[in-house]
C-alpha positions as CSV (number, residue, x, y, z in Angstrom):
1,X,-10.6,4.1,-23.3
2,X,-6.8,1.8,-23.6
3,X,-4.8,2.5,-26.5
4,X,-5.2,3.7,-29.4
5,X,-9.0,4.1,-30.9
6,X,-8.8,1.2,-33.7
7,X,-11.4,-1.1,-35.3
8,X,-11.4,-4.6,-36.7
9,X,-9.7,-5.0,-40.1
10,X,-11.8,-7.4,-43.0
11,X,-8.8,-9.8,-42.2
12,X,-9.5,-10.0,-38.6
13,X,-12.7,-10.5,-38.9
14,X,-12.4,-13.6,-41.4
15,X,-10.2,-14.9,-39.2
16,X,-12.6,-14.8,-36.8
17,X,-15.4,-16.9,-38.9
18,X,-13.3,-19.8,-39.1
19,X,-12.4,-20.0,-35.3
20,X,-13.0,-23.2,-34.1
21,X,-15.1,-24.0,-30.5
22,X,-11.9,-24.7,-28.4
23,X,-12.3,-27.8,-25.9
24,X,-15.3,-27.9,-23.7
25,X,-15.9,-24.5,-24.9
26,X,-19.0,-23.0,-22.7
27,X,-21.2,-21.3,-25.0
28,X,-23.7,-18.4,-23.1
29,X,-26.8,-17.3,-25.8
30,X,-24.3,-17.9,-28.8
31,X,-21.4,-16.5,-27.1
32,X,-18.4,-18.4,-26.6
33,X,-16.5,-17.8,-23.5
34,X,-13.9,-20.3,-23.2
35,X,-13.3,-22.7,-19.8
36,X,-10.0,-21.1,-17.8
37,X,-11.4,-18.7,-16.0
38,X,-9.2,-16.2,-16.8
39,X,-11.4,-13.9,-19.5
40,X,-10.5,-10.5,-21.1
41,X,-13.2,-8.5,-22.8
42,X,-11.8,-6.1,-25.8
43,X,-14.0,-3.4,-26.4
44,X,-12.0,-2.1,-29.5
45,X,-14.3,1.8,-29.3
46,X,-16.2,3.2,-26.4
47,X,-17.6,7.0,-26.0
48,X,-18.9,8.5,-23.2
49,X,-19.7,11.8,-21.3
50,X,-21.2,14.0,-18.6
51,X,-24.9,13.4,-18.3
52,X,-26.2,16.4,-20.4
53,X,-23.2,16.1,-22.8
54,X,-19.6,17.6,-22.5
55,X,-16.8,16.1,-20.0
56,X,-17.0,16.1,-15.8
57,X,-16.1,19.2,-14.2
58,X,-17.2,19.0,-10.8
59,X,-18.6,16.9,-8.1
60,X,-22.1,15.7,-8.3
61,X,-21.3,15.3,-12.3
62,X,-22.6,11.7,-13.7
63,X,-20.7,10.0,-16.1
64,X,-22.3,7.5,-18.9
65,X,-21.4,6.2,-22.3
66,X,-21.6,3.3,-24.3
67,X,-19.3,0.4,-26.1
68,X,-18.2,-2.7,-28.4
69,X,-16.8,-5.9,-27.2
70,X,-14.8,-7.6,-30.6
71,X,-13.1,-10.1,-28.7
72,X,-13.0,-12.1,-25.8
73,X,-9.9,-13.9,-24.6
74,X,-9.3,-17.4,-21.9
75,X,-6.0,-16.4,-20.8
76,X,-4.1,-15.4,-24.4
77,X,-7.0,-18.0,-26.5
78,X,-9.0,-16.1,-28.9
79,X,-12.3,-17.8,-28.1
80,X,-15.0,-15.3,-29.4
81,X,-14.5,-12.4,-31.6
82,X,-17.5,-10.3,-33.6
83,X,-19.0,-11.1,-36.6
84,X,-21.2,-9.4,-39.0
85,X,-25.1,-10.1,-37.9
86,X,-23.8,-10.6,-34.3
87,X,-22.5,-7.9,-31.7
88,X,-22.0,-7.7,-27.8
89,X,-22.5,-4.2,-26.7
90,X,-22.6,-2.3,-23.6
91,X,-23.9,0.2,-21.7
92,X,-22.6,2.3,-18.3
93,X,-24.3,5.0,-16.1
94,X,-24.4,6.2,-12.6
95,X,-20.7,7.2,-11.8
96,X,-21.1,9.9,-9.9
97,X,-17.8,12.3,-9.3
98,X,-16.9,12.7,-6.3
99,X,-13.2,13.7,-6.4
100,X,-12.4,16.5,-9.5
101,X,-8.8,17.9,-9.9
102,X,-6.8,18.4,-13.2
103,X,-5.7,15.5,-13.5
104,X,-7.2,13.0,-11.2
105,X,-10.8,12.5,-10.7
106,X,-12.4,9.4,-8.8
107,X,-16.3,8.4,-8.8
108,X,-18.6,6.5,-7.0
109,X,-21.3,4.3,-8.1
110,X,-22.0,3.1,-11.6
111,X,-22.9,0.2,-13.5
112,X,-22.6,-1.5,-16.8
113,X,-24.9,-3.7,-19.0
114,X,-23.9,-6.3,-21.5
115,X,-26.2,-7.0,-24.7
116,X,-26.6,-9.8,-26.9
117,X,-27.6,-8.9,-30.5
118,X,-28.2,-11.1,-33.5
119,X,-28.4,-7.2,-35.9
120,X,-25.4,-6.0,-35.8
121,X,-26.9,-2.1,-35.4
122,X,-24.7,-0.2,-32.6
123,X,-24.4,3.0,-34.4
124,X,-21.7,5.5,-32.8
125,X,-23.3,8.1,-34.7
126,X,-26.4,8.2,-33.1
127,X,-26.2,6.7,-29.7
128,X,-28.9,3.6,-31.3
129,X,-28.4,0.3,-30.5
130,X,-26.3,-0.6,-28.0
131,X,-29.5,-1.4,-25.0
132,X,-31.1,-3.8,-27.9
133,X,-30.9,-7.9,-27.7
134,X,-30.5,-10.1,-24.8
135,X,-29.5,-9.1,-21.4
136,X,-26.5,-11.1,-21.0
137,X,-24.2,-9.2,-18.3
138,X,-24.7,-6.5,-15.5
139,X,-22.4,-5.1,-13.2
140,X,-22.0,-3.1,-10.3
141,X,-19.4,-0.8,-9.7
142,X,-17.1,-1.8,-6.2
143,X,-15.3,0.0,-3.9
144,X,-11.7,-0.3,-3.6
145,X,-9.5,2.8,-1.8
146,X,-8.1,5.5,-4.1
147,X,-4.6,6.1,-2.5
148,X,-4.5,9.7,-4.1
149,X,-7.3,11.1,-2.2
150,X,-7.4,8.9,0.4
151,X,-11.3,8.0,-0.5
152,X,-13.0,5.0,-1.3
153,X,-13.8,4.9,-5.0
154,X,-15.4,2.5,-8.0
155,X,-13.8,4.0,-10.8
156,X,-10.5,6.5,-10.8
157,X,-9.2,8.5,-14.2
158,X,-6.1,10.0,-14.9
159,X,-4.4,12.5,-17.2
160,X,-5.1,15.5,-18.5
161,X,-9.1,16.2,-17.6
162,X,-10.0,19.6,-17.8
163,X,-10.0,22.3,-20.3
164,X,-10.9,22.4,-24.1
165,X,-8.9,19.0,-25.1
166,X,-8.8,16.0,-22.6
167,X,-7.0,12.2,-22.2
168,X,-6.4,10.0,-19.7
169,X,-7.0,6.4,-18.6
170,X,-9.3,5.0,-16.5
171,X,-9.2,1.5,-14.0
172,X,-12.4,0.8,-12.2
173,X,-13.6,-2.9,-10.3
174,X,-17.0,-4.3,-11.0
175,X,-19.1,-6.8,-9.7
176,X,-21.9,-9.1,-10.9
177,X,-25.2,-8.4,-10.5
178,X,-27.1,-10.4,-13.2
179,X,-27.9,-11.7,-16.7
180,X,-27.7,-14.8,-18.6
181,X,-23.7,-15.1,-18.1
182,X,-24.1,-13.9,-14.5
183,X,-23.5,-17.0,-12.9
184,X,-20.8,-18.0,-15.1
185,X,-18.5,-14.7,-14.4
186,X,-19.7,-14.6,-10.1
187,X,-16.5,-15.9,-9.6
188,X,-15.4,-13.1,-6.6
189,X,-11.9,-13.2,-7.9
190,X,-10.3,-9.9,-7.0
191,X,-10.1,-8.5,-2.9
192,X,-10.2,-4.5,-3.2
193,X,-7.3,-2.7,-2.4
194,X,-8.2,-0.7,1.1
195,X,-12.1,-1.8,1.1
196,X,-11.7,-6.2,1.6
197,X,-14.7,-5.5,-1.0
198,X,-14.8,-8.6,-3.7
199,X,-15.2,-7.9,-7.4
200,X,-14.9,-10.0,-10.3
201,X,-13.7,-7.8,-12.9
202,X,-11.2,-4.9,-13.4
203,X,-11.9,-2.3,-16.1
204,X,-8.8,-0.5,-17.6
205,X,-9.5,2.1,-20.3
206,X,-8.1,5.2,-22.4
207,X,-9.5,7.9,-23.8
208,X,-9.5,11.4,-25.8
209,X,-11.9,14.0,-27.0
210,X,-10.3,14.5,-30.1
211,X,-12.6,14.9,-33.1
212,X,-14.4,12.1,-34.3
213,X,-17.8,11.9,-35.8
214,X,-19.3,10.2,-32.7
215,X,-22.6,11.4,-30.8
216,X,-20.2,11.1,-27.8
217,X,-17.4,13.9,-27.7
218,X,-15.4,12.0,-25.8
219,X,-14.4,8.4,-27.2
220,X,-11.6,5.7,-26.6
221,X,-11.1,1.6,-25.8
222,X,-11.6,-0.5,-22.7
223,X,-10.5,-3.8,-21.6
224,X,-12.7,-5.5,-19.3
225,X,-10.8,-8.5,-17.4
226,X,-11.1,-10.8,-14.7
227,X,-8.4,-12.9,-13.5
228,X,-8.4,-17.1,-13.0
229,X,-7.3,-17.2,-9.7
230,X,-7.5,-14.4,-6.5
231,X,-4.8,-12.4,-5.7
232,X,-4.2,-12.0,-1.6
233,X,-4.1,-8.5,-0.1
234,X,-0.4,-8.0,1.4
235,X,-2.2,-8.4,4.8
236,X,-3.8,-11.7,4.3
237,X,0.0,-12.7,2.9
238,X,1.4,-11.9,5.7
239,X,-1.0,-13.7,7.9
240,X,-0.1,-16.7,5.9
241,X,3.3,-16.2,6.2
242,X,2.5,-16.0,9.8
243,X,0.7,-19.3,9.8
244,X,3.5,-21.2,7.9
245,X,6.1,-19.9,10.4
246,X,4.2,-21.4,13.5
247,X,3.8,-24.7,11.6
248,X,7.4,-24.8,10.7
249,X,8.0,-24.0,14.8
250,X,5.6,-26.7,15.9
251,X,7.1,-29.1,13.3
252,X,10.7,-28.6,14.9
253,X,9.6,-29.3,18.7
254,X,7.7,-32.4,17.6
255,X,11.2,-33.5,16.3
256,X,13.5,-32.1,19.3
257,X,10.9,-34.7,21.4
């Protein structure tokens, strides 16, 4: 899903062994998440597809797949990243098309799971691994309106999406539902566009079905984030606005008296 498909060079991860817990760092089953509130998830390779294998093509089609996290970010702090005999993987299932056009397709539903694993054995190549180790994170897809189709959607991808070769991106809201981080990351930061629905994270991605040697034919990056501090929908800042001007009236009569 975003960017570029990459992996960690030996470099990075060295780096990454000598990393020192920052401040008051807030450590969740080994993990270290940071304190600010503001957390990014790096999930440097993901693959997914269709339930049955090969890409969605129409409505009713169910997309799943599976990923990497290598780092994790408070604000632009480098506070975890992977090591060898040590992974945080994911899984995702139950998005369920229900928009499908050339180039823009929405879904509804879905969910994704976070693992904790002290062996390091996610293997692209066969699929095994990634559902293995503690259950540290779940999330639940959450509405927000898709101004395109003028329908409420979880998760809405872009690009070119039909045919023999494939890429687009992907942005999708999520909510907590669970797991061992669960009430660390309930933080209802984000107000869905159209819906009022609250989420706490928003999932941007890229990907391509260009060859690769995965079990997945379709493969890419993600970035999972959730920001330190909500962001008003234009409504409710215009309500405040509102509120600010009557105080501002009131303020001025007091004075005329």
């Amino acid at each position: 899903m975003k960017h570029t498909l990459k992996a960690l060079s030996a470099v990075a991860v060295l780096a990454a062994a000598a990393l020192p817990l920052t401040a008051n760092a807030v450590l969740i089953d080994g993990i270290e998440v940071g304190t600010g509130g503001n957390f990014h998830f790096v999930a440097s390779t993901i693959m997914e597809q269709k339930v049955g294998g090969g890409i969605i093509t129409a409505v009713g089609d169910q997309l799943e797949g599976v990923g990497l996290v290598t780092q994790i970010f408070d604000g632009a702090t480098l506070v975890w990243s992977a090591l060898p005999g040590q992974e945080l993987t994911f899984s995702f299932g139950g998005y369920t098309a229900n928009n499908v056009a050339a180039n823009h397709i929405t879904f509804t539903g879905g969910s994704v799971s976070f693992f904790h694993d002290l062996a390091a054995d996610a293997d692209f190549k066969t699929g095994a691994g990634f559902t293995d180790g503690s259950d540290w994170l779940t999330l639940a897809g959450t509405s927000f309106l898709d101004t395109v189709t003028g329908t409420n959607a979880t998760l809405v991808s872009d690009g070119t999406l039909l045919g023999a070769s494939i890429s687009g991106t992907g942005i999708g809201l999520l909510s907590v539902t669970g797991g061992l981080a669960g009430g660390f990351f309930d933080t209802n930061g984000i107000t869905a566009i159209g819906t009022g629905n609250i989420a706490d994270f928003e999932i941007n991605s890229s990907f391509n079905n260009q060859t690769s040697p995965f079990l997945f034919g379709t493969h890419g990056t993600a970035n999972i984030s959730q920001p330190a501090v909500s962001v008003p929908e234009p409504a409710s800042l215009a309500l405040v606005a509102l509120g600010l001007l009557g105080i501002a009236g009131s303020s001025r009569k007091s004075k005329k008296k």
